[in-house]
Backbone as JSON Lines, residues from 0, in Angstrom:
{"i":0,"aa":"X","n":[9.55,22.04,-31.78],"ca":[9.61,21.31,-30.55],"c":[10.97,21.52,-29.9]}
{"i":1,"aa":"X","n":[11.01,21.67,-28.71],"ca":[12.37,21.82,-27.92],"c":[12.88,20.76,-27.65]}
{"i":2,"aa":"X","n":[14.16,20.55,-27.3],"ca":[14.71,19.64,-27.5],"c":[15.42,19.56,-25.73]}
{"i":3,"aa":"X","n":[15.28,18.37,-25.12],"ca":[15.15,18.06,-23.79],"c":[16.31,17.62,-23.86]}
{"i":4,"aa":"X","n":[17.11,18.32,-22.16],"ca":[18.33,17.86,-22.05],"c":[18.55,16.77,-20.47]}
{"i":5,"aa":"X","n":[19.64,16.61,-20.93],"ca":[19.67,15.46,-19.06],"c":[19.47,16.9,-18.36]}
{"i":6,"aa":"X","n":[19.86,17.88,-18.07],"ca":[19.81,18.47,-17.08],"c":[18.06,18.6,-16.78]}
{"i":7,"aa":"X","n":[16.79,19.18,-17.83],"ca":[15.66,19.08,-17.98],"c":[14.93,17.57,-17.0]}
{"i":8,"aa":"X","n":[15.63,16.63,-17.83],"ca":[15.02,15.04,-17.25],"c":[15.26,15.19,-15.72]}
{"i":9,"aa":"X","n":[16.96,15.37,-14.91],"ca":[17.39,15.26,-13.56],"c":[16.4,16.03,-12.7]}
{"i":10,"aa":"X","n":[16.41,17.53,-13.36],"ca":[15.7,18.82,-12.49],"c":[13.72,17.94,-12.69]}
{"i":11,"aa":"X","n":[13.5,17.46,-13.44],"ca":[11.65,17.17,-13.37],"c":[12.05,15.39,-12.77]}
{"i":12,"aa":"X","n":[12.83,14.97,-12.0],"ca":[13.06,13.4,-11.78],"c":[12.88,14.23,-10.22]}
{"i":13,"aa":"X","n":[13.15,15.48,-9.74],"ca":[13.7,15.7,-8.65],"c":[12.58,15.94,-8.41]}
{"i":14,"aa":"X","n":[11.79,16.62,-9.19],"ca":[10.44,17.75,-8.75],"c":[9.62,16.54,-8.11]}
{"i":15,"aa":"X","n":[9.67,15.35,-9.19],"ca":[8.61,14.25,-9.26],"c":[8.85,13.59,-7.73]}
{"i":16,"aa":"X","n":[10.14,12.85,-7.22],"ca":[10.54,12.73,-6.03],"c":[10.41,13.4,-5.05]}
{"i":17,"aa":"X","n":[10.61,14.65,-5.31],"ca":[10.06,15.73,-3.86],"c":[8.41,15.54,-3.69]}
{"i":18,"aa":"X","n":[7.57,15.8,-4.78],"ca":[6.51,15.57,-4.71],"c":[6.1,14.17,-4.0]}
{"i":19,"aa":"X","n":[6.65,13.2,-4.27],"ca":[5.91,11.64,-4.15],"c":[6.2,12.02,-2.73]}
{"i":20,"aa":"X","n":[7.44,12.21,-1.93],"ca":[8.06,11.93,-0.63],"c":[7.48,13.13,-0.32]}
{"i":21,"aa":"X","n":[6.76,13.94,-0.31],"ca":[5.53,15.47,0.06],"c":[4.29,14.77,0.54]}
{"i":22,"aa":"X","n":[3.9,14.21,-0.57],"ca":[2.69,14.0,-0.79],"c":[2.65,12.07,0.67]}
{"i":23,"aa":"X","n":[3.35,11.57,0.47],"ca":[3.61,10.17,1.39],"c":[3.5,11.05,2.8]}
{"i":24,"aa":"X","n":[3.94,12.24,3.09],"ca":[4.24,12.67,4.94],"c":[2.7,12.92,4.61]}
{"i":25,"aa":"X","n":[2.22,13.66,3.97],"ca":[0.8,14.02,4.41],"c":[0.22,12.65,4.24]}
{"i":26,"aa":"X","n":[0.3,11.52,3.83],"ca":[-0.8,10.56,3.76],"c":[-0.7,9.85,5.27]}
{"i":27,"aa":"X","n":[0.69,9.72,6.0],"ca":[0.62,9.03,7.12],"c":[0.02,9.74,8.2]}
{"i":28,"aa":"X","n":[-0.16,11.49,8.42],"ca":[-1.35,11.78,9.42],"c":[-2.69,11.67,8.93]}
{"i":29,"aa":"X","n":[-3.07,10.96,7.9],"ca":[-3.85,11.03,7.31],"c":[-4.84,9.53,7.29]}
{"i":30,"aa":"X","n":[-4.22,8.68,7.53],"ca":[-4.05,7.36,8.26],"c":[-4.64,7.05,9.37]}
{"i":31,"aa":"X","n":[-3.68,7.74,10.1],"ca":[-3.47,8.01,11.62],"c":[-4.67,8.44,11.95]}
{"i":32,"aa":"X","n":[-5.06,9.68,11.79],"ca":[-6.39,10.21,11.28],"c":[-7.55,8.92,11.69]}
{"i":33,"aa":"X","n":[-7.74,8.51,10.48],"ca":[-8.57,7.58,10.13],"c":[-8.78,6.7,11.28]}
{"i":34,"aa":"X","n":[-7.72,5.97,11.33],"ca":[-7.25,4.9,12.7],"c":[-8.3,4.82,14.11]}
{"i":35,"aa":"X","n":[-7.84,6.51,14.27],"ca":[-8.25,7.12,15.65],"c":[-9.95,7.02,15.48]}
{"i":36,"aa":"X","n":[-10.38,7.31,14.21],"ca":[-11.87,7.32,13.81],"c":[-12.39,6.1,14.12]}
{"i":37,"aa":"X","n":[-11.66,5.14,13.69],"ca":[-12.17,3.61,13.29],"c":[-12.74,3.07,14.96]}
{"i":38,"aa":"X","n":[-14.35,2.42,15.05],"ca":[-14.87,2.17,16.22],"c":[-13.81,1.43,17.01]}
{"i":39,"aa":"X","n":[-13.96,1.35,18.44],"ca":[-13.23,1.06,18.98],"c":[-13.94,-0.89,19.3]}
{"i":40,"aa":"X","n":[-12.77,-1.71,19.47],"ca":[-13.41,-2.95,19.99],"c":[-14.32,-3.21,21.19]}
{"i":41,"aa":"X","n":[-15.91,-3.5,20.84],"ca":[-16.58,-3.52,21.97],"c":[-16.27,-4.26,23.0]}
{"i":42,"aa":"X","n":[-14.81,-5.47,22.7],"ca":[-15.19,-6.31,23.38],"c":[-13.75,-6.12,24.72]}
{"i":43,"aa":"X","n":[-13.53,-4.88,24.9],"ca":[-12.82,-4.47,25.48],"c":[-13.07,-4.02,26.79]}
{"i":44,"aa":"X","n":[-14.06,-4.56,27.65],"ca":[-14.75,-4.62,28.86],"c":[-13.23,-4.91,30.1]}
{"i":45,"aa":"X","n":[-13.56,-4.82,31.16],"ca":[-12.89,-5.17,32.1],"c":[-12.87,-6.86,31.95]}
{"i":46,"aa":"X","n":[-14.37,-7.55,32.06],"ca":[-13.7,-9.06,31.92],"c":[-13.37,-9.83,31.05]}
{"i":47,"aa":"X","n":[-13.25,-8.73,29.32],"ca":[-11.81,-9.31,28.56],"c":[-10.81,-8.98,28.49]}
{"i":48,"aa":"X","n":[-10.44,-8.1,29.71],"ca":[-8.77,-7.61,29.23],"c":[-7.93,-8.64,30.18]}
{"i":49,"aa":"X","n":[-7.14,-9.17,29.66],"ca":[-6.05,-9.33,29.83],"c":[-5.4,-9.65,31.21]}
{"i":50,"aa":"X","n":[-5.44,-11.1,31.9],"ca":[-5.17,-10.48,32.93],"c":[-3.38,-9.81,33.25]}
{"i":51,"aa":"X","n":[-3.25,-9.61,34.69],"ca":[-2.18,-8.55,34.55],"c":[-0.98,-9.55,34.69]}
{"i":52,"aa":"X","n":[-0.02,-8.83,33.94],"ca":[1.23,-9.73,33.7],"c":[1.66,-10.48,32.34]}
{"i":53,"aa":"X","n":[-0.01,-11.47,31.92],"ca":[0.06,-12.42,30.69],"c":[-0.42,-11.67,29.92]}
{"i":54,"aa":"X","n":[0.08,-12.84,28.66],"ca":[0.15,-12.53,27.11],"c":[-0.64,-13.28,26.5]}
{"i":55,"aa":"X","n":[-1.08,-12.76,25.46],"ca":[-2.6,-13.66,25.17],"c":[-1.36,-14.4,23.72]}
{"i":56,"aa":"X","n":[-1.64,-15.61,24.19],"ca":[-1.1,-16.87,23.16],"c":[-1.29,-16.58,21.83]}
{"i":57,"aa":"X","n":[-0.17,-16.3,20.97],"ca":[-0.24,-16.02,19.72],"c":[-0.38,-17.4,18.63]}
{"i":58,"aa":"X","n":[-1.91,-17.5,18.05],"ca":[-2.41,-18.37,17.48],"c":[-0.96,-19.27,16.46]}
{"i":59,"aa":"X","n":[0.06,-18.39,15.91],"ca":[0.81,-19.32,15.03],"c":[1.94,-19.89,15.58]}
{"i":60,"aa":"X","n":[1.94,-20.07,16.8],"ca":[2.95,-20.36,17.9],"c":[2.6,-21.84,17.33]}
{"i":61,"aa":"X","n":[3.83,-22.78,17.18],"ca":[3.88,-24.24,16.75],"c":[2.82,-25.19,17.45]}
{"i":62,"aa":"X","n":[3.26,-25.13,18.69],"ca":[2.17,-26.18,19.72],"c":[0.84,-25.79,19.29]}
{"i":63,"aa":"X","n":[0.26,-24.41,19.73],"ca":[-1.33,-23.81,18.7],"c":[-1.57,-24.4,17.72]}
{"i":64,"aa":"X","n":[-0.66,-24.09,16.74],"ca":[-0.9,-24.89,15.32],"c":[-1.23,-25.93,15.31]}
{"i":65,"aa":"X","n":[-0.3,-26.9,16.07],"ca":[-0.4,-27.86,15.92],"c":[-1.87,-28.33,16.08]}
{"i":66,"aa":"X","n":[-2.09,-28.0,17.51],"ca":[-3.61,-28.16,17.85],"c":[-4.44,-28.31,17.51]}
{"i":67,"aa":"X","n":[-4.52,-26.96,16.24],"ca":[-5.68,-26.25,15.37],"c":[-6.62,-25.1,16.33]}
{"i":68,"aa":"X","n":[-5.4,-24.58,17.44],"ca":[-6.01,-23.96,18.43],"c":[-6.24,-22.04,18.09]}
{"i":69,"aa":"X","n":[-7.94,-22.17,18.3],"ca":[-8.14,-20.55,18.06],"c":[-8.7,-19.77,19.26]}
{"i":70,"aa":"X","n":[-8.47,-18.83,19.62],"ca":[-8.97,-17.89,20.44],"c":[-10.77,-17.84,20.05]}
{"i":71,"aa":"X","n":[-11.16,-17.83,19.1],"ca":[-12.48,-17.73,18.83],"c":[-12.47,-18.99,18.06]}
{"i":72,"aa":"X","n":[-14.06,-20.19,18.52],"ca":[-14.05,-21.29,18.11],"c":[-14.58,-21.3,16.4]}
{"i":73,"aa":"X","n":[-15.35,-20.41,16.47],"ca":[-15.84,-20.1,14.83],"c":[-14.68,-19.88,14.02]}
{"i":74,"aa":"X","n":[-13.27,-20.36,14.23],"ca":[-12.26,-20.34,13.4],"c":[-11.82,-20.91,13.5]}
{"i":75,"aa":"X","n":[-12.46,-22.45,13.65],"ca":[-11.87,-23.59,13.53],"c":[-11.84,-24.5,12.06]}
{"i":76,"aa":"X","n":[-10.81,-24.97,11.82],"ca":[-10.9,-25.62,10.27],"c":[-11.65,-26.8,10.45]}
{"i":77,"aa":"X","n":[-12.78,-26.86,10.27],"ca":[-13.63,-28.25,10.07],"c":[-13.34,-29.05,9.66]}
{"i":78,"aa":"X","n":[-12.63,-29.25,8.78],"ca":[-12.42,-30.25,7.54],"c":[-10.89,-30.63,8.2]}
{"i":79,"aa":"X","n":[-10.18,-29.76,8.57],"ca":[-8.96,-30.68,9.77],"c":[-9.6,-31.28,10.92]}
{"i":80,"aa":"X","n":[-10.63,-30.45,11.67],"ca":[-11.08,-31.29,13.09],"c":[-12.47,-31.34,12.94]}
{"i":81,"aa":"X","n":[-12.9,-32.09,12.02],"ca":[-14.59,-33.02,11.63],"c":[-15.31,-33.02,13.37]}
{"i":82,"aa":"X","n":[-14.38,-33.17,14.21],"ca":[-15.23,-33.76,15.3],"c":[-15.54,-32.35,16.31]}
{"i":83,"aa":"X","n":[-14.86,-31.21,16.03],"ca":[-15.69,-29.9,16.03],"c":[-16.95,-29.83,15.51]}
{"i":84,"aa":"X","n":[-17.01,-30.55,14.41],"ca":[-18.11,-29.67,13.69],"c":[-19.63,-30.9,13.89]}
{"i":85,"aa":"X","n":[-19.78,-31.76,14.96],"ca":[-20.54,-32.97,15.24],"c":[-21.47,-32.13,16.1]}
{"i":86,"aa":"X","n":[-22.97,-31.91,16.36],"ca":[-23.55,-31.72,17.48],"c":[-23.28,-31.73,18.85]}
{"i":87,"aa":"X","n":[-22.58,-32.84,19.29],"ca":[-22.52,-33.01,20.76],"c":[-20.68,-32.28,21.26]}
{"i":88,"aa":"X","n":[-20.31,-31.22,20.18],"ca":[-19.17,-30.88,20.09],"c":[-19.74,-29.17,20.17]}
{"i":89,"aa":"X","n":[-21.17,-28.75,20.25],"ca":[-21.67,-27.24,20.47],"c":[-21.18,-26.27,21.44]}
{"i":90,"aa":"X","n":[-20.78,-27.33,22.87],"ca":[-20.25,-26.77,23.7],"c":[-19.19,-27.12,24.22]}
{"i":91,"aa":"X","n":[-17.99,-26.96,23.12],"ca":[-16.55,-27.66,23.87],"c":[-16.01,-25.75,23.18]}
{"i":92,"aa":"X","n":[-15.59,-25.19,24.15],"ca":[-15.1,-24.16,24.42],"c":[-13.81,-24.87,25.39]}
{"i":93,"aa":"X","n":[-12.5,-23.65,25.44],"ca":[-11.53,-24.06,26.17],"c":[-12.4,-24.19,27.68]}
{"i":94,"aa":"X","n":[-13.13,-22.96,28.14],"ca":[-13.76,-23.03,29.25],"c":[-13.71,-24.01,29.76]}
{"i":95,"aa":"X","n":[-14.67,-25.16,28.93],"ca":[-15.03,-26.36,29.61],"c":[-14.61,-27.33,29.47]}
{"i":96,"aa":"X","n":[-13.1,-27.31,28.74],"ca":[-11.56,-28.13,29.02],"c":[-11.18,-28.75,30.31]}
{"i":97,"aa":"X","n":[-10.64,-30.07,30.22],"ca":[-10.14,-30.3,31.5],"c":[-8.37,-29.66,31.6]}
{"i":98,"aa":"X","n":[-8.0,-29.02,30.8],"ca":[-6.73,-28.56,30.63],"c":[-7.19,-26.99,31.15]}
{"i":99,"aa":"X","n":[-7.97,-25.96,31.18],"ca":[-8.23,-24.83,31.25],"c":[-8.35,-24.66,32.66]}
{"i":100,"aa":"X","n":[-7.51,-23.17,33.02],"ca":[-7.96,-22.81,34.5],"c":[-8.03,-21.24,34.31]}
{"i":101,"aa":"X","n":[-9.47,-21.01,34.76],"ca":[-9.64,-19.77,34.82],"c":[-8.9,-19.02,35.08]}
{"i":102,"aa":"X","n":[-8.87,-17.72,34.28],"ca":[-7.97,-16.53,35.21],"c":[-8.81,-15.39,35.54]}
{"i":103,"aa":"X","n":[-10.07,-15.1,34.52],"ca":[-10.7,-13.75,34.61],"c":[-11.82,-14.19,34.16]}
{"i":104,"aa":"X","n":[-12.14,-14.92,33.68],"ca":[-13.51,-15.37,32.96],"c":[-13.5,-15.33,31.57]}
{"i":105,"aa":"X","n":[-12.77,-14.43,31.14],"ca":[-12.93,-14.64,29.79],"c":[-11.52,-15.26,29.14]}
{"i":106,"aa":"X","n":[-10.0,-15.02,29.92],"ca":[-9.19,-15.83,29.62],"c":[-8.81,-16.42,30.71]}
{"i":107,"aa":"X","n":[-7.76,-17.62,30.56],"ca":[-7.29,-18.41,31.44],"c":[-5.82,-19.19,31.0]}
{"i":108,"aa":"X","n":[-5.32,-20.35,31.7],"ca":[-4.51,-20.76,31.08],"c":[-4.57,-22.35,30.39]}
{"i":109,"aa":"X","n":[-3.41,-22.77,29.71],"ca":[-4.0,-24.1,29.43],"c":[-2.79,-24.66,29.47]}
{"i":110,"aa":"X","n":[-3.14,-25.88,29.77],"ca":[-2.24,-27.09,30.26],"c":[-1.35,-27.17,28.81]}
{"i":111,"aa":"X","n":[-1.76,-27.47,28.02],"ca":[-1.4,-27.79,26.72],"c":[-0.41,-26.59,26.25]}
{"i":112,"aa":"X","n":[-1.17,-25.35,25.93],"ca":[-0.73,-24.68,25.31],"c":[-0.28,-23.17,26.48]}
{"i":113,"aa":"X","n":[1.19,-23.58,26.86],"ca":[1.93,-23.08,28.28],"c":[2.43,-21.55,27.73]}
{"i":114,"aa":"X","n":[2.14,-21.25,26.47],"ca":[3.06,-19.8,25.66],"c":[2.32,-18.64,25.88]}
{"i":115,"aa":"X","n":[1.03,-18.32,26.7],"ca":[0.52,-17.34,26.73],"c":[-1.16,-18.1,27.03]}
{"i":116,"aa":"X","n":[-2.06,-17.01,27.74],"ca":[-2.99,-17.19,28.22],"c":[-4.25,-17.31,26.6]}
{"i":117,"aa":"X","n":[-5.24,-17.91,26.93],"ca":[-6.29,-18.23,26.33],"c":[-7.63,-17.77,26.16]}
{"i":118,"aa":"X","n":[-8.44,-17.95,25.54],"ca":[-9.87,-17.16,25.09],"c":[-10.6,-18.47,25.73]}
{"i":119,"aa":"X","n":[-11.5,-18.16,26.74],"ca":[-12.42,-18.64,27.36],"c":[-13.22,-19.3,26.35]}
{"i":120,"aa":"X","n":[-13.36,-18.61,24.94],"ca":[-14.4,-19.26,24.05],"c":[-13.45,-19.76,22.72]}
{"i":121,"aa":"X","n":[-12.17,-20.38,23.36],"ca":[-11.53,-20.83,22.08],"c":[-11.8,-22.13,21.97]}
{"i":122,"aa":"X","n":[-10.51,-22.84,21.31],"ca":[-11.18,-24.45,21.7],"c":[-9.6,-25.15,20.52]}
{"i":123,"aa":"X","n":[-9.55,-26.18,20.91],"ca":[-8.59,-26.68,20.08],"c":[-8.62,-28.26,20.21]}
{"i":124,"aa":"X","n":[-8.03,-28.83,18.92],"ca":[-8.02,-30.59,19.23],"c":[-7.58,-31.09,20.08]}
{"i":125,"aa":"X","n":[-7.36,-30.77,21.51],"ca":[-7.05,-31.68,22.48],"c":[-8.31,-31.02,23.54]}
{"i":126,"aa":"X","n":[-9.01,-30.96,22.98],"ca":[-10.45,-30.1,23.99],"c":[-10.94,-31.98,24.99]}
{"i":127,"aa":"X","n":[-10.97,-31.8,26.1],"ca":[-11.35,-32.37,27.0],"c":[-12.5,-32.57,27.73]}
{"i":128,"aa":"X","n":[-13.23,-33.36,28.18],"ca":[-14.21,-32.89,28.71],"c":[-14.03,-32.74,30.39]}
{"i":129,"aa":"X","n":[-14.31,-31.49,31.55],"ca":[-13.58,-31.54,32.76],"c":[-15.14,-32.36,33.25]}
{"i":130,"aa":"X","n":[-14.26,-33.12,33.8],"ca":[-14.27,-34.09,35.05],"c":[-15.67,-33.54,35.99]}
């Protein structure tokens, strides 16, 4: 058996490192790749984008939180807001908030939550009924 020297260990520590940091550049077009494959969001129509200028309200923003406020209502914690989850609570969307004012139809803004625009079909614990 031969007998292994530091110089042996340094020169196969190097090979092993060149390899890992070789093999990592090809995995990120490789990714990328993928990415570009992956379907695109259907729900990317003209009357959900965005209107021009605003920022769609980032759900972990404090006031949101606080709320229990989601862009999509099917991600609401039940068991924090019970009175979501009651029958006569089917159709409380921000939409039909007395805090909500349209901007495009599918978002708008809200009285409450002033940090960025809203999902027409969100809904949060200060949901209102308009007038």
């Amino acid at each position: 058996m031969s007998k292994s020297t530091r110089r042996d260990f340094i020169r196969s520590s190097l090979v092993a490192f060149g390899a890992f940091i070789f093999s990592s550049s090809l995995l990120k077009p490789l990714s990328a790749i993928a990415k570009e494959a992956e379907p695109k969001d259907s729900g990317t129509t003209k009357a959900s984008a965005l209107p021009d200028g605003e920022k769609k309200l980032d759900e972990s923003d404090a006031v949101a939180k606080a709320l229990g406020f989601h862009h999509n209502v099917k991600d609401t914690d039940f068991t924090k807001y019970p009175q979501r989850n009651k029958p006569e609570a089917k159709n409380q969307y921000c939409k039909n908030c007395a805090y909500y004012t349209d901007k495009n139809g599918a978002w708008g803004k809200c009285q409450m939550l002033s940090n960025g625009v809203v999902a027409a079909e969100g809904w949060c614990g200060s949901w209102s009924k308009k007038a």
